[in-house]
C-alpha positions as CSV (number, residue, x, y, z in Angstrom):
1,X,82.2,170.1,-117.4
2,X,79.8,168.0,-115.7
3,X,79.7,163.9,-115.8
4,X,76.1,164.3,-114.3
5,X,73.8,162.3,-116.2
6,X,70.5,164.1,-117.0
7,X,67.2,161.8,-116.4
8,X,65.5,160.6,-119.7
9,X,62.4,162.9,-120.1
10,X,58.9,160.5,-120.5
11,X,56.3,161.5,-122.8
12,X,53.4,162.9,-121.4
13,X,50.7,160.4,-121.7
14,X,47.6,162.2,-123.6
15,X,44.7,159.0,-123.2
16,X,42.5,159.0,-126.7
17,X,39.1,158.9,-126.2
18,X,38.0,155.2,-125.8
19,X,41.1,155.1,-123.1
20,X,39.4,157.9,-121.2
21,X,36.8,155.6,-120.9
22,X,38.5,153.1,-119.5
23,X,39.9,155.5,-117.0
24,X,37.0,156.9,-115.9
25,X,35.9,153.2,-115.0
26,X,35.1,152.7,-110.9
27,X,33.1,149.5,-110.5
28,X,32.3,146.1,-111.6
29,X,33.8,143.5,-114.5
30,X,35.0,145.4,-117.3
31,X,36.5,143.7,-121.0
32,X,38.7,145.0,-123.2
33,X,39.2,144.2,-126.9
34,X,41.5,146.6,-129.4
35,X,44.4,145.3,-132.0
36,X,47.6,145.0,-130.8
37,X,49.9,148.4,-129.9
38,X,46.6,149.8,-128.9
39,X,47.5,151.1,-125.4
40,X,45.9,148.3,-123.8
41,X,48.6,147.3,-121.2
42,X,49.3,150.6,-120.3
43,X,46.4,151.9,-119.7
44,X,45.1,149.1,-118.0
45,X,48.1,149.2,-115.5
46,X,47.3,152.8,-115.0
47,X,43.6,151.9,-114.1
48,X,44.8,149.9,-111.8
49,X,47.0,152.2,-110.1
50,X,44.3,154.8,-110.1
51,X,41.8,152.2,-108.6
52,X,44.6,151.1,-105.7
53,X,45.2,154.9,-105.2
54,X,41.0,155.1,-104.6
55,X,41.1,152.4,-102.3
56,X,44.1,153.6,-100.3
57,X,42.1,156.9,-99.6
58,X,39.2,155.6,-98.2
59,X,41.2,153.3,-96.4
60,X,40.4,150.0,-97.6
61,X,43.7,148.9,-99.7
62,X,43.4,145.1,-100.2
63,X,45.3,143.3,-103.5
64,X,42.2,141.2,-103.7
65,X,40.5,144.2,-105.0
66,X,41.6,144.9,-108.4
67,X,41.9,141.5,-110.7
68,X,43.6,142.3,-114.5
69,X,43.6,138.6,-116.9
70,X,45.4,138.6,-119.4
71,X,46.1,136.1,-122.4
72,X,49.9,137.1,-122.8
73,X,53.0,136.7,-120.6
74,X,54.3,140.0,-122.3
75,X,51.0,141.3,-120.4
76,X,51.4,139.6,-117.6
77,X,55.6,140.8,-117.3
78,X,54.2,144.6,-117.3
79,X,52.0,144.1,-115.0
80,X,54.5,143.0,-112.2
């Protein structure tokens, strides 16, 4: 018998349509407003990994580049 640990499988994230949206976002200031549990958080912090990813390939990664606010430390905790 093995004492191997075997990795906790992750759901596969399928976006719903208004978070495709967001996803497909490239330029400019962008809001968003949904109730709470919505997928907000997450899918913002995936935005902005897909927007640092973009930058990276044309090679022109700067942190000043991609600015999230939020109104909640919880947000902000996820973020970092």
């Amino acid at each position: 018998m093995s004492d191997a640990v075997n990795p906790v499988e992750r759901p596969t994230f399928v976006p719903r349509p208004a978070q495709e949206r967001i996803l497909a976002y490239t330029v400019g200031p962008m809001g968003i407003s949904a109730v709470p549990g919505s997928g907000k958080t997450f899918t913002l912090s995936l935005l902005a990994a897909r927007l640092v990813e973009r930058l990276a390939a044309e090679g022109r990664v700067d942190d000043r580049e991609v600015l999230i606010v939020t109104f909640t430390n919880s947000a902000v905790a996820n973020f970092r």
